[in-house]
N, C-alpha and C positions, 0 to 999 in steps of 0.2 A: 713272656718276652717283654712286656710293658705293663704300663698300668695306669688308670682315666679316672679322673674326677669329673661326674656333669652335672650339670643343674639346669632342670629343666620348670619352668616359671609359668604362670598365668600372666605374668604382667612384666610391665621390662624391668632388667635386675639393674638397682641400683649399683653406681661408679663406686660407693662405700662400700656393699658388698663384693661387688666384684675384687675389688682389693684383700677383702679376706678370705673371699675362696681361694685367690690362687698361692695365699700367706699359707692356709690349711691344707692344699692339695699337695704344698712340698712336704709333707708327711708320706709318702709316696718316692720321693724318690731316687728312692735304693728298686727298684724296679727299673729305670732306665735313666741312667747315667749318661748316657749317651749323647741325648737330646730331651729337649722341654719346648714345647711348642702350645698354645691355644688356638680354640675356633670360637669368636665371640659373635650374636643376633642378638639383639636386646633381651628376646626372650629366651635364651639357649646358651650354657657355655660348656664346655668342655676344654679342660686340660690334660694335655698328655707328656708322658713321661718316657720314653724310647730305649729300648735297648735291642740295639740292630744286629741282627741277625743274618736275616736275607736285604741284602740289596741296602747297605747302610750309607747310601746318599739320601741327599735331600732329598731327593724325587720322591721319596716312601717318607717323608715326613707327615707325621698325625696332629692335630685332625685331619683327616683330609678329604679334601673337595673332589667329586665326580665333575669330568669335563663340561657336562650339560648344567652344573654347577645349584643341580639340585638336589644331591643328596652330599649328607657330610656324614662321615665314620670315622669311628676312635673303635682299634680294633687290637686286642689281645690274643696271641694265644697264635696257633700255626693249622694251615686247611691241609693235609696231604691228599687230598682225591682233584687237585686242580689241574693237573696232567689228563685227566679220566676226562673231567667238565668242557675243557678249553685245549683238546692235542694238538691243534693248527696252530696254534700262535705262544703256547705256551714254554718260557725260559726261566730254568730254576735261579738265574741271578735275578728278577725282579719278585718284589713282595707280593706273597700271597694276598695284602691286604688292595693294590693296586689292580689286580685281577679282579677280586672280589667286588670292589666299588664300581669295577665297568660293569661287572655282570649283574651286579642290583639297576644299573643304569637302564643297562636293555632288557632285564627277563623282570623286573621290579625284585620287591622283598620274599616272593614265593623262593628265590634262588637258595634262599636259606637250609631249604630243606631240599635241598641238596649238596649240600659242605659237608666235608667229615672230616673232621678234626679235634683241637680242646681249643675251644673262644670263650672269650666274654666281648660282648658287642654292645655299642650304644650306633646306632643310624639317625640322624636328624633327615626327615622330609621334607624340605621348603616349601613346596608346592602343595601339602597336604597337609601342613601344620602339624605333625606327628612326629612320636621319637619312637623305636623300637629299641627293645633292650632284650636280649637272648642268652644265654650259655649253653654251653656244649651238655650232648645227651648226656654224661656222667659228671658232669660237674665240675671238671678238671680244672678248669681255671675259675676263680670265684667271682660274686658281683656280686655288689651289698647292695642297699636301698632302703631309705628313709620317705614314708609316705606324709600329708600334707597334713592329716589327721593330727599328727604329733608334732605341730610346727603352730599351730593355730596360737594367734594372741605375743606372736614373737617377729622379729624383724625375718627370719626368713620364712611366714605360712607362704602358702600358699604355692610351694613347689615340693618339686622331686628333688630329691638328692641321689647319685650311683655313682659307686664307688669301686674299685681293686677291693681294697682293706677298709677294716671297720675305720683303724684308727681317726682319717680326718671327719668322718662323718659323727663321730663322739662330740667335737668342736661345736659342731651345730646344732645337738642336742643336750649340750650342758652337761658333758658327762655319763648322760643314760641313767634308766634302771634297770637293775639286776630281772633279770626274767626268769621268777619262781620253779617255772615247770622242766626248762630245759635246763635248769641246776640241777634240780632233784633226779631227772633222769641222767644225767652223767655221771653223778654220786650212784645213785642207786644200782644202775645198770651198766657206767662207761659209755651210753650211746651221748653221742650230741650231732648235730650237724647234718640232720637226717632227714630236716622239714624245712618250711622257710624260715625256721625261728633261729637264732641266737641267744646269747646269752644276753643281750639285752632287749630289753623290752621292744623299743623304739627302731632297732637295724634291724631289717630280714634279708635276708637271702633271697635271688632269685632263683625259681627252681630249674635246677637243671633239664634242656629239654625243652623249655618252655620259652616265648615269644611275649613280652608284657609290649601290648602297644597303646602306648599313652598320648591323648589329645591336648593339645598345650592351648586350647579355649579352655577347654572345663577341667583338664587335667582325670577325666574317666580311663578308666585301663579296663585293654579286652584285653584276655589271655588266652591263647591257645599250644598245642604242642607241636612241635618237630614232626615230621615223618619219622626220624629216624628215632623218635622216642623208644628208652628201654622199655617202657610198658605194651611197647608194638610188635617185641618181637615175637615170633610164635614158637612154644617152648612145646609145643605137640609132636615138631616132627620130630621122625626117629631114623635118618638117612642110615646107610651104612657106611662106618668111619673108612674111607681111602688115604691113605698114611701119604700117597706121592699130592695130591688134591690139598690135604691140610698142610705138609710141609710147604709147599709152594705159596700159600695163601698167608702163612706167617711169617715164611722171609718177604715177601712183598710187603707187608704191615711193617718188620721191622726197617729194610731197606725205605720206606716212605718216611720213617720217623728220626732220617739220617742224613735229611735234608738242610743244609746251613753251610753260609760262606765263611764259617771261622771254626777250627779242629772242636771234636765232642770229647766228651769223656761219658765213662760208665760209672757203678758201682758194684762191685762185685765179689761174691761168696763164696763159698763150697758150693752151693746149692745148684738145684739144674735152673730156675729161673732166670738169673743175673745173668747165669754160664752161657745160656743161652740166646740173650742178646747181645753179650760181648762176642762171643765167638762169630754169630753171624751177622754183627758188623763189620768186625776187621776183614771174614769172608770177603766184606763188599767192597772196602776200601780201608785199607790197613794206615794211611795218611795220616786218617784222622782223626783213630780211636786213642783212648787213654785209657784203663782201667786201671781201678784204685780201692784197695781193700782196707780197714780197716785194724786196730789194737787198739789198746790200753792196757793201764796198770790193773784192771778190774777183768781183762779178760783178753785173751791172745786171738791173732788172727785168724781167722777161718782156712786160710789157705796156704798151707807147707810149703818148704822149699821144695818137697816130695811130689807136689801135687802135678796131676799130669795137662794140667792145666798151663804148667810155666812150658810146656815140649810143644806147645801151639806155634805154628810159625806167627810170626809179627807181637804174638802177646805177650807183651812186655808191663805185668803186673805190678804197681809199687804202692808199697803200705804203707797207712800214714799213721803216729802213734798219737792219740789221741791226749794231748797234757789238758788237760782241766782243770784247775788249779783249785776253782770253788764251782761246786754244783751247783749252790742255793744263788747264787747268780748268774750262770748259767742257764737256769730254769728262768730264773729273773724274766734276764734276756729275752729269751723267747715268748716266755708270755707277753710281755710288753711289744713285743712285735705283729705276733699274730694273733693277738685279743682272747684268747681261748686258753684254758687248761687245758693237758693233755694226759691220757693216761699212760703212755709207755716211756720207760728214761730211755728206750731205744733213739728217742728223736737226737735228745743231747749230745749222741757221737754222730749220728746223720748229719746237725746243725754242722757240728766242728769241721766233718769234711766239707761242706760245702762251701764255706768259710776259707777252707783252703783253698781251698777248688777255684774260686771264685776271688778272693783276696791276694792270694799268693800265686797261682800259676794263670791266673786270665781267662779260666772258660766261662765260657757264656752258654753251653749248650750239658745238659748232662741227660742220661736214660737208663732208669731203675726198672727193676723189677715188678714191684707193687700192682698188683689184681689177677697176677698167673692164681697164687694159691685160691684165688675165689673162682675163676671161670675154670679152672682144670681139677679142682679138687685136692688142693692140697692140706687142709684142716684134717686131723686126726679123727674131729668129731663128725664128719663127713661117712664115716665108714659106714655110719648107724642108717641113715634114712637110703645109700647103698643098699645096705642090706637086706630091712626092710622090705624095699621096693619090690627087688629082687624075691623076699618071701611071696609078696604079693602077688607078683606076677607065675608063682606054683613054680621056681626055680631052687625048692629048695637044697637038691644036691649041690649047687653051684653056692650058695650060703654058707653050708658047712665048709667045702673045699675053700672059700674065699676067708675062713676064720682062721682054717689054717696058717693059708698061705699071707695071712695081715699080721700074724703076732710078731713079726721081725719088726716093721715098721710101727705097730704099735707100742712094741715093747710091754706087750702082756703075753699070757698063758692063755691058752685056746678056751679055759674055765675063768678065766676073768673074762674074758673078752664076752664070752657066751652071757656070763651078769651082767656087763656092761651094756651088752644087748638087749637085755631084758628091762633091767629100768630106764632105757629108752623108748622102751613101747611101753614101757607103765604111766609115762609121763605124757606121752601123746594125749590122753583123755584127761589128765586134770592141768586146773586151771590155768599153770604156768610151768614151764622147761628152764627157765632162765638158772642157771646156776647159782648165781647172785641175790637170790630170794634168801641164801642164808644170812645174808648183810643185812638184811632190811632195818632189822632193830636200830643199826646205826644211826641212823638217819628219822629228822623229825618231819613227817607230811600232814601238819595238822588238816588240811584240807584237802584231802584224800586227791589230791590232784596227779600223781603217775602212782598207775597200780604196775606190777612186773608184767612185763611183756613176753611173746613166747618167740622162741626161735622156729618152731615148724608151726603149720595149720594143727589146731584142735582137731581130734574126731571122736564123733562119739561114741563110738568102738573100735574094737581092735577088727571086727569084722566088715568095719567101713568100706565097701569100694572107692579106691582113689583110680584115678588116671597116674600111674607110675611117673612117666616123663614130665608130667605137671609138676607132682609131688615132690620129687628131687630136684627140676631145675629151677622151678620159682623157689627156690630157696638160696640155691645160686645169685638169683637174682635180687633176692632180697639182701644176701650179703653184699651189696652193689650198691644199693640204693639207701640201707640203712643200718647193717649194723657196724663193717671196719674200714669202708671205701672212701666214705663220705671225708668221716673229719680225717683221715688219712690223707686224704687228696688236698686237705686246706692246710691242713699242719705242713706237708710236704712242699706246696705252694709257699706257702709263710716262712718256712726255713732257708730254698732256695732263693727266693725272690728278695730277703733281706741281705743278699749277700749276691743280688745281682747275677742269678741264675736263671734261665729258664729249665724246666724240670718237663720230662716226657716220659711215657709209660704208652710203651707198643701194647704190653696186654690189654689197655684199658682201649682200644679202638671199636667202636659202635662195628665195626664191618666184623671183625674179627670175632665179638663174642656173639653176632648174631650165626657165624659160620660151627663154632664148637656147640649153642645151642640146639644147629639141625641134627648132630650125631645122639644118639640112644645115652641115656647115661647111664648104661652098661659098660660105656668105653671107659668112662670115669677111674675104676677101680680093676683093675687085672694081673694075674697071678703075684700078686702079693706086694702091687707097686698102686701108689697113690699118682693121679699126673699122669694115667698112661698114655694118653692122648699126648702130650708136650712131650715123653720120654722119646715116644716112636718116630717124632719127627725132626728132634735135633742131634744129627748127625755130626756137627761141626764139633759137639762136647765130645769131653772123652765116655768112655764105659764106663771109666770108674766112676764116676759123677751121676751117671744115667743111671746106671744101677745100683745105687747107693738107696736102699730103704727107706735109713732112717732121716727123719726130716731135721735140717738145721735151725735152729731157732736164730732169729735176729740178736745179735751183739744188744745186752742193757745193764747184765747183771744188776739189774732193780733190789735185789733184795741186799744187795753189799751197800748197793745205796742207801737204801730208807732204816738198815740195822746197824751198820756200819761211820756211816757220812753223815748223812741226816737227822738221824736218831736224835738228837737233842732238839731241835730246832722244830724236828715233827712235833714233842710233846709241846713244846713251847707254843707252835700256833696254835696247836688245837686246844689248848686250857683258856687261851684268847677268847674261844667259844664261836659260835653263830648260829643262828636260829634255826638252820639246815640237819645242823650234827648235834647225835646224842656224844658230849666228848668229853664226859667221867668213863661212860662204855668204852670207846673207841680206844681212848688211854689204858684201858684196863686188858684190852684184847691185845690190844697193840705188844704192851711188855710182854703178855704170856707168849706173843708169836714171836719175838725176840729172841726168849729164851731158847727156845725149838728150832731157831732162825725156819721159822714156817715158807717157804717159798709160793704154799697156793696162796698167799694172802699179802703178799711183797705188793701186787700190782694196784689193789686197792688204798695201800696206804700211800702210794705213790699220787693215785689220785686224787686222793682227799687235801694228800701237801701241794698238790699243784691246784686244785679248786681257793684252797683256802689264800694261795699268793697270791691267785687270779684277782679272788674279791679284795684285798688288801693292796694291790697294784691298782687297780680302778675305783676303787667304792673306798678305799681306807681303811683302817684297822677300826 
């Protein structure tokens, strides 16, 4: 909804700097258009950036001062449980962030861990000489941060810097360097954004979850977590799934993320995800909703005139065709916004609608899909540690019948599927599962710094006792924490927010996936449906959506891109070379997978052309 530049000093900030933070902080603001307001202490400043939502009077103007006039907050991001907190006095036309400062007023900073919602926070203490800085358990909204380590010997040591977006805090580090490790794992494997590191050296991430509370004497940091941290929640139990229990507990989640005094829109698929939060909003209030599907010349929309999707009363779906005129600026674009390469050209049509969205029709509120397929099961590759589990636990009647009943949705033969089963238990005991071990050669790590990582726990037999429900949901959770959620969440941020969106994801609510964690994850996978838990409880979609097997992939056509569009311009950087990529190999693989137009290997080259603009947009050719 916004976005906050602070700087937080050992000593008072000079009237010279202060002049050039708030010159760099308007790098920021396509986050709020709205309004721009500061909170300046000799030793404290904060600027913020507004884009109003709830309650867009001055009154909710940021920074902003608690009555008692001792605490100041610059506050991102929306709380939906403040109905729960505060039901006696509580009115959805004032700000969440207005509720929040009274209740740090009376209950102090412990209130914290009590919010659910996606923030990023900065709190100054007056009275305590302290600044807290926090984001939400998943990360959903970002905070960057520059430590004092990396300032020493320059007009700005001896502070903090926290930020929305890397960008203005580049300014104060001259540019940055390139951070070896977390390059080489994005090449290598596609992960980034998954620890506090970035791609440069000198900006980290706050971690999601986490409380950094910094003393503005000495500027030391304690760090501790949330209650509602995802590492807290208990992935043991094994409830029995109640279909009337979870549907009600999901329209509440989505109904709560459908809070804003200006009309929303969605985005929306074939698929049961989107389907599903479009349908049971307009349930709630048909005023407000907009949904809006996607084309291009590279690929047609998801959703027919045929679809029984348009026979929804109030659902009035309109597609928008995607004109891109130049990709390799396009990409541009975005990198130069949200500091990061990115591996999927799915984002590029994502960007364009929001852009619409946002540029041409005025919303300010939109809500995606994004983290159903990680909390319910929607990965293909999900079937296997299913299975598995399921063998483990001496079910093996229910295995074979489950092989059966998956080869619609897998789109194999019940004898492939049986191999494909198999060298997934072969892989459990060596070193690494990572798919992308086949790429390695690509890429140069003279100093042996990311080895491939695995996607399940090692064991060191097939006869290992595991705890089942451990087995398969901290895996769950792992896809949450580090392998598609993370930089998912930033890119998504950085796409909407350049184009003056705030971006929501009802799947990603701490309340919500600690409620699908209590059920057995036997609910996961059943008669021959992936998602069966979301299947059973969205009623408002049609059947044909609900029971449609086979899973839809996101809108990217990557491979018309990088063999088609790009193909010249790919060769061209990579013969540029950089110390990262073997790139006489990668040229040589590249033409043979051209020829074949290879499509398992589109998504890698995609990566490697967006790494290498990355470094050549920031660091130069």
């Amino acid at each position: 909804m916004c976005g906050f530049f602070t700087v937080i000093s050992e000593n008072n900030i000079s009237s010279k700097n202060k002049k050039i933070y708030r010159s760099i902080a308007n790098k920021i603001n396509h986050r709020g258009p709205d309004d721009n307001y500061f909170y300046d202490d000799n030793n404290y400043l904060s600027i913020f950036y507004r884009l109003s939502i709830r309650d867009p009077s001055l009154k909710s103007r940021q920074p902003l001062v608690s009555k008692c006039g001792r605490y100041i907050i610059s506050f991102n991001g929306e709380i939906y449980n403040l109905e729960e907190l505060i039901p006696d006095i509580y009115e959805k036309n004032i700000s969440d962030t207005t509720y929040l400062l009274e209740l740090i007023s009376f209950k102090g900073i412990d209130i914290l861990n009590k919010i659910r919602g996606m923030f990023a926070i900065s709190i100054y203490d007056k009275r305590e000489c302290k600044v807290f800085i926090t984001r939400d358990p998943l990360g959903i909204k970002p905070l960057f941060y520059i430590q004092p380590k990396f300032l020493k010997g320059t007009q700005y040591e001896n502070s903090y810097f926290v930020c929305s977006e890397q960008n203005p805090l580049l300014n104060i580090i001259n540019g940055g360097s390139l951070d070896k490790k977390h390059s080489l794992r994005f090449l290598k494997m596609g992960v980034c954004f998954d620890a506090s590191q970035t791609f440069f050296t000198e900006i980290k991430q706050v971690k999601p979850g986490n409380i950094m509370e910094i003393d503005m004497a000495s500027l030391e940091v304690k760090n501790y977590s949330l209650n509602s941290s995802i590492e807290k929640i208990d992935l043991e139990r094994c409830s029995k799934f109640k279909k009337n229990d979870h549907q009600k507990f999901l329209y509440k989640t989505i109904k709560e993320h459908l809070i804003s005094d200006f009309p929303i829109s969605t985005t929306i698929s074939s698929g049961i995800d989107s389907s599903c939060i479009t349908t049971t909003a307009i349930s709630f209030d048909d005023r407000f909703i907009s949904p809006f599907t996607l084309e291009s010349d590279l690929f047609n929309s998801e959703i027919k005139e045929s679809s029984d999707l348009n026979n929804i009363k109030n659902m009035n779906i309109k597609t928008i065709f995607c004109e891109i005129e130049n990709y390799s600026k396009s990409i541009e674009n975005i990198i130069s916004k949200i500091s990061i390469p990115f591996a999927s050209a799915s984002w590029i049509f994502q960007e364009y609608l929001f852009n619409y969205l946002g540029k041409n029709k005025g919303f300010k509120v939109v809500l995606v899909g994004e983290g159903s397929d990680e909390i319910y099961s929607g990965y293909k590759r999900l079937i296997f540690p299913y299975l598995f589990c399921m063998e483990k636990d001496g079910e093996i009647d229910k295995v074979d019948l489950s092989l059966e009943e998956l080869t619609t949705f897998m789109g194999k033969s019940i004898d492939e599927l049986r191999n494909m089963f198999k060298n997934f238990k072969d892989k459990l005991t060596q070193e690494t599962d990572y798919e992308d071990i086949k790429f390695e050669e690509f890429f140069i790590d003279t100093d042996n710094l990311v080895e491939m990582e695995r996607y399940y726990p090692k064991l060191q037999s097939l006869d290992q006792n595991i705890n089942t429900e451990l087995f398969y949901k901290s895996h769950l959770i792992k896809y949450l924490k580090r392998t598609d959620i993370p930089s998912s969440l930033h890119i998504l941020d950085g796409i909407s927010m350049m184009n003056s969106i705030e971006l929501r994801v009802p799947f990603l609510d701490i309340s919500l996936i600690e409620n699908i964690m209590g059920y057995s994850y036997k609910n996961h996978f059943k008669e021959g449906f992936n998602k069966f838990m979301l299947r059973s409880v969205c009623d408002e979609v049609p059947s044909s959506i609900r029971n449609e097997k086979m899973k839809k992939p996101r809108p990217s056509s990557t491979a018309k891109i990088m063999y088609e569009v790009l193909n010249q311009e790919f060769i061209n950087i990579v013969k540029k070379g950089h110390p990262f990529i073997n790139n006489s190999l990668i040229i040589n693989k590249y033409n043979k997978a051209k020829e074949t137009y290879d499509l398992s290997t589109s998504d890698l080259w995609f990566r490697i052309y967006t790494f290498l603009k990355f470094v050549e947009i920031y660091f130069g050719s």
